[in-house]
C-alpha positions as CSV (number, residue, x, y, z in Angstrom):
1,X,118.0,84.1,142.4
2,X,118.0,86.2,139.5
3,X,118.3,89.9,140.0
4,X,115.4,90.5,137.0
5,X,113.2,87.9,137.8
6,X,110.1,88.9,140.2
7,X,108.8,85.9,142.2
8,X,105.8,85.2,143.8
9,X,104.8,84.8,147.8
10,X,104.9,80.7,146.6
11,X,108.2,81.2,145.2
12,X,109.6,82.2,148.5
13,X,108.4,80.3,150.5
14,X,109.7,77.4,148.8
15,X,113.1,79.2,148.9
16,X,112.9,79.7,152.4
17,X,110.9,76.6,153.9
18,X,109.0,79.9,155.5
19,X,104.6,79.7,155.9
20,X,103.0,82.0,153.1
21,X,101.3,82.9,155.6
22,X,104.4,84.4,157.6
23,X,105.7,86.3,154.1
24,X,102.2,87.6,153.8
25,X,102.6,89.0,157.2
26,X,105.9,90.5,156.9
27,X,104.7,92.3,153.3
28,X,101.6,93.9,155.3
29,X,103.7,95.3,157.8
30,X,105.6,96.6,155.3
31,X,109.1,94.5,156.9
32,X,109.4,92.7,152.7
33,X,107.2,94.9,150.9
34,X,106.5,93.7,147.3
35,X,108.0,95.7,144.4
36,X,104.7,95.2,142.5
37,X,102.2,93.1,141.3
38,X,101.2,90.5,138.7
39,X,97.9,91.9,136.6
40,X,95.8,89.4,138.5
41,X,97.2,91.4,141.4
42,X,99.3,88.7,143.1
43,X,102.5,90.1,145.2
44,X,105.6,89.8,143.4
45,X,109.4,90.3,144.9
46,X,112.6,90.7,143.3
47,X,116.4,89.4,144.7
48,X,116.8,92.2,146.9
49,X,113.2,91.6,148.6
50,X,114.3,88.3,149.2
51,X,117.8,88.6,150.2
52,X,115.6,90.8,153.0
53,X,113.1,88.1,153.7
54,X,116.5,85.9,154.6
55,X,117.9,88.6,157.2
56,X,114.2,89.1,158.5
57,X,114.1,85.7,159.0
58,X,117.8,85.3,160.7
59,X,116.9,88.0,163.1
60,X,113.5,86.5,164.3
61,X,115.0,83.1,164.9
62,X,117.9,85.0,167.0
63,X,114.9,86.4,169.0
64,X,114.9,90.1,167.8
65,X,111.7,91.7,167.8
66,X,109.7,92.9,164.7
67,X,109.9,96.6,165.8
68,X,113.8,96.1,166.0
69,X,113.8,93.6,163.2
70,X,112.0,96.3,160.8
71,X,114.7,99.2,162.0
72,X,117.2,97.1,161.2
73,X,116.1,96.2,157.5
74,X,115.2,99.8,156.9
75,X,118.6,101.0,158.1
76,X,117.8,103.1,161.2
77,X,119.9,100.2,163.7
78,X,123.3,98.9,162.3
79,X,122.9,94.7,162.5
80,X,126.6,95.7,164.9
81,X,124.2,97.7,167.4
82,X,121.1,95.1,167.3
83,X,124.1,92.3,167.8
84,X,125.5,93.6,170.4
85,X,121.9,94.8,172.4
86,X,120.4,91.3,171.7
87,X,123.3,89.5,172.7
88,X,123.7,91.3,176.0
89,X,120.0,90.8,176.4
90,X,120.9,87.0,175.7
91,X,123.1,87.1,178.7
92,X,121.2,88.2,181.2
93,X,118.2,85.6,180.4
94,X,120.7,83.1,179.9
95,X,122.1,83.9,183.8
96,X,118.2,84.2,185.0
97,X,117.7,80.6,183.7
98,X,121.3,79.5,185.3
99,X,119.3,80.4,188.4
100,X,116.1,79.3,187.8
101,X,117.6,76.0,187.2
102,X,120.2,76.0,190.3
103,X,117.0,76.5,192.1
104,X,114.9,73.4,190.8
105,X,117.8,71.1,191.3
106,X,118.4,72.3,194.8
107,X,115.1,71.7,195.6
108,X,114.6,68.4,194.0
109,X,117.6,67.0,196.0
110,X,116.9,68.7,199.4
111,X,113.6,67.4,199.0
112,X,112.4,71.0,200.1
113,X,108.6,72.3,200.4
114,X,107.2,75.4,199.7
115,X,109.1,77.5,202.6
116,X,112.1,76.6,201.9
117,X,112.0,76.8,198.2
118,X,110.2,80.2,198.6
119,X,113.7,81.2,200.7
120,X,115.9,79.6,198.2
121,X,114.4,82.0,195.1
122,X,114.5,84.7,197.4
123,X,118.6,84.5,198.2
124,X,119.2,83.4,194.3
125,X,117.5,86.0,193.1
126,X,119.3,88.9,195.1
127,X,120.9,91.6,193.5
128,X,124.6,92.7,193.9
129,X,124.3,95.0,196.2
130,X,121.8,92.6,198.2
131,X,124.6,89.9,198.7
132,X,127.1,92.7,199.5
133,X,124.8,93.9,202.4
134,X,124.2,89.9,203.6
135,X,127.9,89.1,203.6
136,X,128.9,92.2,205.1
137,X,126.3,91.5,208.1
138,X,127.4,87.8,208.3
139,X,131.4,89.2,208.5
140,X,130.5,92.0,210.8
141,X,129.0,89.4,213.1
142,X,131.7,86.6,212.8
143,X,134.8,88.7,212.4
144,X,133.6,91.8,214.6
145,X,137.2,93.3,214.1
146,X,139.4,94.0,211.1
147,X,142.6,94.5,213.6
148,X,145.8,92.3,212.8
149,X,145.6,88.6,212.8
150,X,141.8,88.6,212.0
151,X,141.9,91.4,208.4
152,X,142.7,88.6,206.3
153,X,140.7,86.2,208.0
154,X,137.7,88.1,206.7
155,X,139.3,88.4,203.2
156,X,139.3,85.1,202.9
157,X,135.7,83.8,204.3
158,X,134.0,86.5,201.6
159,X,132.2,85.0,198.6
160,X,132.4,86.5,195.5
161,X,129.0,85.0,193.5
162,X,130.1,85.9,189.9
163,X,127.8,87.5,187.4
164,X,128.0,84.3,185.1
165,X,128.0,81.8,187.6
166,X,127.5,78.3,187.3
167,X,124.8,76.5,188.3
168,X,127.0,74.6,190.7
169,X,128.5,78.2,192.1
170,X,124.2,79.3,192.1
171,X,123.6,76.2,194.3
172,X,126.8,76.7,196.8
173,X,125.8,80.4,197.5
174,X,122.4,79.3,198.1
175,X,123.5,76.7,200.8
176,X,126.1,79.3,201.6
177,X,123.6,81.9,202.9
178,X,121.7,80.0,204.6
179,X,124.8,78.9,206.7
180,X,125.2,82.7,206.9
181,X,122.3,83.6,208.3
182,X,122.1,80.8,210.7
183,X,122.7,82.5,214.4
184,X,124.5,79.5,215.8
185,X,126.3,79.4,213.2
186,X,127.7,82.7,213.5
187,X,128.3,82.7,217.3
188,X,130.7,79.9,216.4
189,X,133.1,82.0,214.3
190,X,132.9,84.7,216.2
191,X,134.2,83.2,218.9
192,X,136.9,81.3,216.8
193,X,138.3,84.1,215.3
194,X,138.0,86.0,218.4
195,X,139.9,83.1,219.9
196,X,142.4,83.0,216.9
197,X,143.0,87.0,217.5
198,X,143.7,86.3,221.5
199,X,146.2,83.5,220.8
200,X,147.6,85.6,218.0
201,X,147.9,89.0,220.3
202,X,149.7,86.8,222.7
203,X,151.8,85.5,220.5
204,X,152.9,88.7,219.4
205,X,153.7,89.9,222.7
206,X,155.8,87.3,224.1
207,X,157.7,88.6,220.5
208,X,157.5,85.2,218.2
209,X,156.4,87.1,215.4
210,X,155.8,85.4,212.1
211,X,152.2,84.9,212.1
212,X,148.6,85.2,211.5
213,X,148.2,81.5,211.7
214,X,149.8,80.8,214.9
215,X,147.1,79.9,216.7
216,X,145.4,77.0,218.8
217,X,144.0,75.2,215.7
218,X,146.7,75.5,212.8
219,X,149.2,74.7,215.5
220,X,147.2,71.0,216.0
221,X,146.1,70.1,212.4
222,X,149.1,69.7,211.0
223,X,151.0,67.3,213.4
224,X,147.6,65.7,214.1
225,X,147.3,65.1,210.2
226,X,150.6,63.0,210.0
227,X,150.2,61.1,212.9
228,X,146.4,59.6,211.5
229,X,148.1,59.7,207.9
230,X,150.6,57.1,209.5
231,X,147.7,55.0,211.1
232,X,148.7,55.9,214.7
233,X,145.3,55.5,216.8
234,X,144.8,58.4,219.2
235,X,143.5,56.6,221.9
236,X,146.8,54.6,222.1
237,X,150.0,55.4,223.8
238,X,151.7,56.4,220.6
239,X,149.7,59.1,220.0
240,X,151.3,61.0,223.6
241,X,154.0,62.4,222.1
242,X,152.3,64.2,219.2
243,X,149.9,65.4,221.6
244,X,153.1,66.4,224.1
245,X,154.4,67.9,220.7
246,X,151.0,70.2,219.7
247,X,150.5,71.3,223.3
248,X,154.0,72.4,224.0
249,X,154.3,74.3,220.6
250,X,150.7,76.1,222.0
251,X,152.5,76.3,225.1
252,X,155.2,78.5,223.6
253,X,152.7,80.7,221.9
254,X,151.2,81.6,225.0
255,X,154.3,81.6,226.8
256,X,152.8,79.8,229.7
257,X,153.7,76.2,231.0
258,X,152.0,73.1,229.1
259,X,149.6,71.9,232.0
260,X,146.3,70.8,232.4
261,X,144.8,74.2,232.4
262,X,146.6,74.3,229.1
263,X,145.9,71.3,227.7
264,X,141.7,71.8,228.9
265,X,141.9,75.3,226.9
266,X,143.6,73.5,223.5
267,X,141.1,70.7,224.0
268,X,138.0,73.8,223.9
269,X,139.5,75.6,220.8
270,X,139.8,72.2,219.2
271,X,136.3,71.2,219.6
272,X,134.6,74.0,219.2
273,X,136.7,74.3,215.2
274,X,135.5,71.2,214.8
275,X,132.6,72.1,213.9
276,X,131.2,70.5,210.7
277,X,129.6,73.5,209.4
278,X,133.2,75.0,209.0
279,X,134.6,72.7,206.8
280,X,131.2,73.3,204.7
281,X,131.2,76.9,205.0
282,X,134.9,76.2,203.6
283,X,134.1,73.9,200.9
284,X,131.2,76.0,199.4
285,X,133.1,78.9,199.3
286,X,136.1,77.4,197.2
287,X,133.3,76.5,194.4
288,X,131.7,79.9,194.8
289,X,135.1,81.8,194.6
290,X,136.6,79.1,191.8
291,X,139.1,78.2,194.1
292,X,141.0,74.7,195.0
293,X,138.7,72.6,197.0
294,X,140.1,72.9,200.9
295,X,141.5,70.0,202.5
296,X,138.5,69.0,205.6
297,X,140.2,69.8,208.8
298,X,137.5,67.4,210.2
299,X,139.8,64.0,210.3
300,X,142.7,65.9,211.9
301,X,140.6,67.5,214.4
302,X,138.5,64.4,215.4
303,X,141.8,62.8,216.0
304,X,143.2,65.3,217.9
305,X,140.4,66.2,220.1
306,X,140.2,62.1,221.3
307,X,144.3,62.1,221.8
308,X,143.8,65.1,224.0
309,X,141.5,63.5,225.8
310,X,143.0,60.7,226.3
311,X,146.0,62.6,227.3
312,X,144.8,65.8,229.4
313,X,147.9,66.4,231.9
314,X,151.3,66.0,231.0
């Protein structure tokens, strides 16, 4: 435009694509005020008015208010300040909406009603603090103490939701605290950490060393996971000496004979780990925390479990 021509509301707008209407608005609240007007008393603007209408305009369809918006044209804000407040603000609906969504999808494909969708808000729509207090309960209850072989245990079952989570992290922790807050579910890890600490004590004492990981469980995925990698069925003979193998290493741990009593005790820890909600529990918390997905101790276990059975006495 040129700096000495004066244009009129209709000029604008056609420059703009804006309503009349909407300049009209903006020059009664004083936002693109005209810098006179025509004898017939029609509204007329020069460059810089319209230069303003075209930052006006910006700012309204980045969301900025008209009270911000008007502080901003007349120089009270610094565009820097309003960019940086609105784009903050941004965040924050954008992470609201992340959860609002994470929310609908979970309940579409759960199939949930009212109660349970009511429960799901209510956990996504926790604060911090709020999550801190339920993880810290579930932990307290499942890993009752932070002594050696059981401090990093509870490291490494604590979620860590992040503040610009995906809706697939939103949807984990959601499944995640219900798992958390599931009694049963608790029980269980207590007493498999509680196990894991016993074995590891023992360990210690009979002066092995070397481990936080020793223990009933780690000692029988590993061999069991070879032995169904190679296709060997544990209901067959083959499977005896991997069985023979797990239980004596266990047997060392302890430092007590491989028996039956042993071999009953291996088969309890087994079982009871393989529980399915484990795995879960493990699963949702590598996409919560952004980490590899776990390998499902499941298979090994199952295998395992129905060797030992098949094999209960040396």
């Amino acid at each position: 435009m040129d700096g000495g021509t004066l244009y009129t509301i209709g000029d604008l707008a056609r420059r703009t694509g804006l309503p009349v209407r909407t300049i009209r608005f903006y020059s009664d609240r004083g936002i693109v005020p005209p810098v006179e007007r025509s004898p017939a008393g029609y509204r007329l603007y020069d460059a810089a008015a319209a230069a303003r209408l075209d930052l006006v305009r910006t700012l309204r369809d980045l969301g900025v208010d008209l009270v911000t918006v008007r502080k901003v044209v007349d120089r009270e804000l610094t565009l820097a300040q309003v960019a940086a407040a609105h784009a903050e603000a941004l965040a924050v609906r954008i992470r609201t909406l992340r959860v609002r969504r994470a929310v609908l999808r979970a309940v579409a494909r759960r199939g949930s009603g009212p109660e349970e969708m009511e429960l799901m808000h209510r956990l996504a729509g926790l604060s911090e603090n709020e999550r801190r207090r339920l993880v810290g309960d579930f932990l307290d209850a499942a890993v009752p103490d932070a002594g050696p072989g059981l401090a990093g245990i509870r490291v490494s079952l604590t979620p860590e939701l992040p503040d610009d989570a995906e809706p697939e992290q939103v949807e984990a922790w959601l499944e995640l605290a219900e798992l958390m807050a599931d009694p049963s579910f608790r029980a269980r890890l207590h007493d498999l950490t509680t196990d894991h600490a016993t074995d590891h004590a023992t360990d210690q004492a009979a002066g092995h060393g070397g481990g936080v990981r020793r223990d009933a469980v780690s000692v029988g995925v590993w061999a069991a996971g070879k032995a169904l990698a190679a296709g060997v069925d544990p209901a067959a003979p083959e499977s005896a000496p991997v069985v023979t193998a797990v239980a004596g290493e266990y047997a060392r741990l302890l430092g007590r004979p491989d028996d039956a009593g042993l071999r009953r005790r291996l088969l309890t820890r087994l079982t009871a780990a393989n529980d399915p909600r484990r795995d879960r529990y493990l699963r949702l918390l590598a996409v919560i925390n952004a980490w590899p997905p776990p390998t499902p101790s499941a298979p090994a276990l199952d295998w395992l479990v129905t060797a030992l059975g098949t094999h209960p006495a040396p």
